[in-house]
C-alpha positions as a printed NumPy array, in Angstrom:
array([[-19.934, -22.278,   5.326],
       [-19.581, -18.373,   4.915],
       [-19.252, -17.877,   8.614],
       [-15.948, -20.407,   8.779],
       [-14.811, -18.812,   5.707],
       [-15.539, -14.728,   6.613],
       [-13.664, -16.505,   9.955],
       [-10.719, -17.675,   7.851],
       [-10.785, -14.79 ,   5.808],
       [-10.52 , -12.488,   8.98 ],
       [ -7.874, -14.72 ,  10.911],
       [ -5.654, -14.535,   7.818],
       [ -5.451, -10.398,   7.635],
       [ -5.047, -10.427,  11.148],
       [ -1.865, -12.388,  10.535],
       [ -1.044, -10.291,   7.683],
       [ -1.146,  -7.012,   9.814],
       [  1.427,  -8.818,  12.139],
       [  3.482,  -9.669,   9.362],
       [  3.876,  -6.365,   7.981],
       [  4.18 ,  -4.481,  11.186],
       [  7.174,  -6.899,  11.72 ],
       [  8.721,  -6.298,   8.42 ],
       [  7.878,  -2.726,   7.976],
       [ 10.171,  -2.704,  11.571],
       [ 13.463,  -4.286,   9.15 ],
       [ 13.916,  -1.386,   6.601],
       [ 10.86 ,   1.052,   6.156],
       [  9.689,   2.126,   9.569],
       [ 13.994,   3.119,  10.223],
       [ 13.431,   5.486,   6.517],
       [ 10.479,   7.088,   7.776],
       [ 12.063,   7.801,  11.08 ],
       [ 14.896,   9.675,   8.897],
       [ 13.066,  11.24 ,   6.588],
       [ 11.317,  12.929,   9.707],
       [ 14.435,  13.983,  11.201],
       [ 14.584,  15.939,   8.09 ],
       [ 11.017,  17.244,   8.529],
       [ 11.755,  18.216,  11.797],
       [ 14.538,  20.01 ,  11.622],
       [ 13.303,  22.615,   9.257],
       [ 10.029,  23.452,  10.984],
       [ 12.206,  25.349,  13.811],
       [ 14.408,  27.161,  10.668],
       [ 10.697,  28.199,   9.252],
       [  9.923,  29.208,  13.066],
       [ 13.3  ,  31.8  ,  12.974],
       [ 12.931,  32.955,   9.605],
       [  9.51 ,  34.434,  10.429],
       [ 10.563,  35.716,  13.633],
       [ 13.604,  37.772,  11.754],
       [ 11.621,  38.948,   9.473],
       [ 13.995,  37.006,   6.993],
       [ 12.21 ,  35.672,   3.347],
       [ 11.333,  32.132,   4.35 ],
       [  9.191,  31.387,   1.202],
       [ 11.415,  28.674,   0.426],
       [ 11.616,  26.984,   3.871],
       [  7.717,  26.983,   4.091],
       [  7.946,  25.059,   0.449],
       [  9.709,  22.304,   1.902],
       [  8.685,  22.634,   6.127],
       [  4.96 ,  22.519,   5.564],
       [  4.721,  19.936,   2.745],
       [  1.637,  17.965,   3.176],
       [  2.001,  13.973,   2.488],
       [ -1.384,  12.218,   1.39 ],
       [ -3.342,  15.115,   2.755],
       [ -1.523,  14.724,   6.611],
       [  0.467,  18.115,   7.409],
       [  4.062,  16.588,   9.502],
       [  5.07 ,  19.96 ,  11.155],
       [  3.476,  22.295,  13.39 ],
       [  0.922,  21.349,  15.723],
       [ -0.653,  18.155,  14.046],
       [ -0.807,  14.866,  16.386],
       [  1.717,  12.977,  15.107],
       [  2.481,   9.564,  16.675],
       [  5.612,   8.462,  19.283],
       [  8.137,   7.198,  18.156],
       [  8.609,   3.76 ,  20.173],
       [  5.499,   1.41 ,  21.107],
       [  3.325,   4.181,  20.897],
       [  4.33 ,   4.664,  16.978],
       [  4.589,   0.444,  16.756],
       [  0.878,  -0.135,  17.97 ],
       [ -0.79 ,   2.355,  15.689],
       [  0.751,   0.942,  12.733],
       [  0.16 ,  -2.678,  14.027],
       [ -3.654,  -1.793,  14.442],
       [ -4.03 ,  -0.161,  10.989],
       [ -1.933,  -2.652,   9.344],
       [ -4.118,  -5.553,  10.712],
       [ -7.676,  -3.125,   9.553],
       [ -6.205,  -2.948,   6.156],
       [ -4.887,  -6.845,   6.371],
       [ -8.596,  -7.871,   7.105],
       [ -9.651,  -5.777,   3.951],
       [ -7.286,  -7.449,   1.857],
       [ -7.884, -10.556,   2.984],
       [-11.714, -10.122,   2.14 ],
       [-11.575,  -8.526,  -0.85 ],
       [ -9.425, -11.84 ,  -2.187],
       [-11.729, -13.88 ,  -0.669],
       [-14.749, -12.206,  -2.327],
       [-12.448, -12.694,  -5.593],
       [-12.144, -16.351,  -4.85 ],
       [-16.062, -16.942,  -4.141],
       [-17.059, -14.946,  -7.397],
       [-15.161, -16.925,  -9.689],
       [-15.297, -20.079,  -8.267],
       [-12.099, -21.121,  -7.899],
       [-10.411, -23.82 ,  -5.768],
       [ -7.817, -22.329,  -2.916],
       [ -5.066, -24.05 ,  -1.265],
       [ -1.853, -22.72 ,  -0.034],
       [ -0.007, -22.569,  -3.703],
       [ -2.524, -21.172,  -5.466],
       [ -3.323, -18.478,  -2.379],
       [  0.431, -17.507,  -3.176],
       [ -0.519, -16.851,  -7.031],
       [ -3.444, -14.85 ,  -5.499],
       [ -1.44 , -12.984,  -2.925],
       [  0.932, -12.583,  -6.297],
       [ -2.246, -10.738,  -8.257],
       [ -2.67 ,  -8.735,  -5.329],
       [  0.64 ,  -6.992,  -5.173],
       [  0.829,  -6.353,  -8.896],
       [ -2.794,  -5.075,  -8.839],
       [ -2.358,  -3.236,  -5.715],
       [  1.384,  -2.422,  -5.319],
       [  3.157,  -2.772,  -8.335],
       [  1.4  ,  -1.435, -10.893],
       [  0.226,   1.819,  -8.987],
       [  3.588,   2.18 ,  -8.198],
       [  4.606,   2.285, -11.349],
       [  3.043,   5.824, -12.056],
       [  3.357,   7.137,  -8.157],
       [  6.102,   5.529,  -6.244],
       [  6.388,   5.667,  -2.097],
       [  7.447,   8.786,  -0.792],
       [  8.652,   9.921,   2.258],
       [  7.517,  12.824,   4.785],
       [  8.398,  15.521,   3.931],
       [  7.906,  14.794,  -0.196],
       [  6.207,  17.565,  -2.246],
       [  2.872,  15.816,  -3.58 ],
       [  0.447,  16.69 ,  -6.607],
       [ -3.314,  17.416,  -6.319],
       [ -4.554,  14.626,  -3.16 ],
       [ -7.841,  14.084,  -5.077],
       [ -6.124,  13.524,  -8.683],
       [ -3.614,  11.224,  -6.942],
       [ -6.423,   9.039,  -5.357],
       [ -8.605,   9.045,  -8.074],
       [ -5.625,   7.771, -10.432],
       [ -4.435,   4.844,  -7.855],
       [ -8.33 ,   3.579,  -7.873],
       [ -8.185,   3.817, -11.581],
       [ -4.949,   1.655, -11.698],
       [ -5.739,  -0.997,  -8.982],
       [ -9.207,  -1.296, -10.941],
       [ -7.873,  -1.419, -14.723],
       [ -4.86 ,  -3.64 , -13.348],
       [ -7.634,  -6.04 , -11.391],
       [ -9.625,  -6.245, -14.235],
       [ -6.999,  -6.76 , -16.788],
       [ -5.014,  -9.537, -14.644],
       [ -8.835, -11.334, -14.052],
       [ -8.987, -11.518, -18.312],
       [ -5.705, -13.384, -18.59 ],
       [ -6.382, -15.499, -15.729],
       [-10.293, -16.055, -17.053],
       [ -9.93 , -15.292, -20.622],
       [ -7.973, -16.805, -24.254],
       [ -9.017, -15.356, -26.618],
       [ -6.806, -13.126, -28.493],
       [ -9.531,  -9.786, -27.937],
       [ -9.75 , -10.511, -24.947],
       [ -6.048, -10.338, -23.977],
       [ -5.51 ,  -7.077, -25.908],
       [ -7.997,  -5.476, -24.158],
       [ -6.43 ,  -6.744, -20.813],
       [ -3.073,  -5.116, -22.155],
       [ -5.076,  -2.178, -22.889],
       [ -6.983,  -1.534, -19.552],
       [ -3.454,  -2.223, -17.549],
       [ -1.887,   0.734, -19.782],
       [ -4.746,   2.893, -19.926],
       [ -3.98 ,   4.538, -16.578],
       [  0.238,   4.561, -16.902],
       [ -0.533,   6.195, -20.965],
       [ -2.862,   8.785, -19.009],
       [  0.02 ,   9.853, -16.499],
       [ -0.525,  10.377, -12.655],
       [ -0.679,  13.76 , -11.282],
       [  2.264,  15.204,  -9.781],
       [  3.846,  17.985,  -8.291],
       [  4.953,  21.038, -10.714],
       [  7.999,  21.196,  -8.849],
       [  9.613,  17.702,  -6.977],
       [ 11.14 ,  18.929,  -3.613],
       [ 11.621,  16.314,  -0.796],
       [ 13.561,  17.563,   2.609],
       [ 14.929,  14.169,   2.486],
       [ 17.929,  13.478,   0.291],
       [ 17.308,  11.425,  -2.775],
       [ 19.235,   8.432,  -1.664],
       [ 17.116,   7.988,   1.036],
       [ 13.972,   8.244,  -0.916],
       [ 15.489,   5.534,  -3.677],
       [ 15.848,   3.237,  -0.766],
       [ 12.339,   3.856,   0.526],
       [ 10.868,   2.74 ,  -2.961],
       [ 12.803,  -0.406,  -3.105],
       [ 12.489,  -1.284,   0.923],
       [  8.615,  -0.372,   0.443],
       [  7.805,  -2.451,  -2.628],
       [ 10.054,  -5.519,  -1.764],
       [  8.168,  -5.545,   1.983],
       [  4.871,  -5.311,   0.082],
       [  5.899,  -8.226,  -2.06 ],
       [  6.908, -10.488,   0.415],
       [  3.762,  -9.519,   2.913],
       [  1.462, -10.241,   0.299],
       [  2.983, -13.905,  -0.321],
       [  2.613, -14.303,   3.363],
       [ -1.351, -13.231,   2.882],
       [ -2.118, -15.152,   0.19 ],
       [ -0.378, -18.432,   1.451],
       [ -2.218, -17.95 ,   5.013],
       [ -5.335, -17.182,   3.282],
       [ -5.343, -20.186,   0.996],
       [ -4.265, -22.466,   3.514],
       [ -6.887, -21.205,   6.38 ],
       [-10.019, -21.078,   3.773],
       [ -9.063, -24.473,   2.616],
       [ -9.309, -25.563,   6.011],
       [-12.556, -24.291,   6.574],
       [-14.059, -25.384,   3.413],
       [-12.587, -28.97 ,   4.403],
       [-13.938, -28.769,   7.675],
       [-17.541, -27.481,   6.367],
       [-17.802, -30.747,   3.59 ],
       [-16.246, -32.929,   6.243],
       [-19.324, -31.792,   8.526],
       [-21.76 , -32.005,   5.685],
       [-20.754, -35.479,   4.517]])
């Protein structure tokens, strides 16, 4: 059975990574696109300012910002725009679908539980607060070109909110006693009371609208994509589990 079900598992991020490349393509992928224009723009400024001789401390602020560790100007590989810029995000959304998928799966095998379509949506549900929504919370989506705190504090804070949120959603779905729920409540706030790093200074190259509706287009995408995996996941491992007892009777 766990070959037809790592099978399912696997089919059903592969899907997802479709899915999101496709609605990435709507609102997010055009934000990103602008927000570079941005980006790209003041690398040559930086370029003329040092060739003057002219103070371009602030310019260098802003032009060589580095997003999640990745520096966007100078001579970093940076992808197409185009197919080129469509099929790298298509492959690494479909690598991170397959994850997804199997870390919900492993979820699903641990506890025991029954999976169907409806309940793979309340499971796709638990996944975007655990993974989206709640890390969110404390560091929203930001666009190239975004002045960023400390990389390592920031990653080590979005494990420690995906992990306290995971846990603490698992005790209300698992758990009724009264203790029990506090401490649920407790673990979810624990990282948000803490604070996530950030930036001494905020600076983005992009203006603020833009990054307002980068949030919002990013977090409602992630919403709906992760309905989509959880309703393809329940339906295709309750498939194979059919199939497996069907073969077994």
């Amino acid at each position: 059975m766990l070959v037809r079900v790592l099978l399912a598992a696997i089919a059903a991020g592969l899907l997802g990574g479709v899915f999101a490349t496709a609605a990435q393509a709507v609102r997010v992928t055009p934000l990103i696109i602008a927000a570079e224009s941005y980006e790209n723009k003041a690398a040559p400024e930086a370029a003329t300012g040092q060739a003057s001789g002219h103070d371009t401390d602030h310019v260098h602020d802003h032009g060589a910002t580095v997003v999640d560790g990745h520096s966007h100007l100078g001579d970093a590989w940076s992808r197409a725009d185009g197919w080129e810029r469509t099929f790298f995000t298509l492959v690494s959304n479909m690598v991170v679908g397959v994850g997804f998928a199997l870390l919900v799966t492993a979820a699903i095998l641990v506890t025991n539980q029954s999976i169907d379509f409806r309940t793979g949506l309340l499971w796709g549900l638990g996944g975007f607060v655990t993974f989206v929504l709640a890390p969110n919370l404390g560091l929203p989506p930001e666009l190239p070109g975004t002045a960023s705190g400390d990389l390592a504090g920031r990653q080590a804070w979005w494990l420690a909110a995906v992990a306290c949120t995971g846990a603490g959603l698992s005790i209300f779905a698992f758990k009724r006693h009264v203790g029990w729920m506090i401490a649920g409540v407790a673990l979810i706030a624990a990282p948000h009371v803490l604070g996530a790093p950030h930036a001494d200074v905020h600076e983005s190259l992009a203006p603020a609208s833009l990054a307002v509706q980068f949030v919002v287009a990013s977090i409602a995408t992630a919403f709906v994509y992760w309905l989509f995996l959880g309703g393809v996941l329940g339906f295709l491992l309750s498939k194979a589990i059919a199939r497996e007892q069907g073969q077994a009777a």
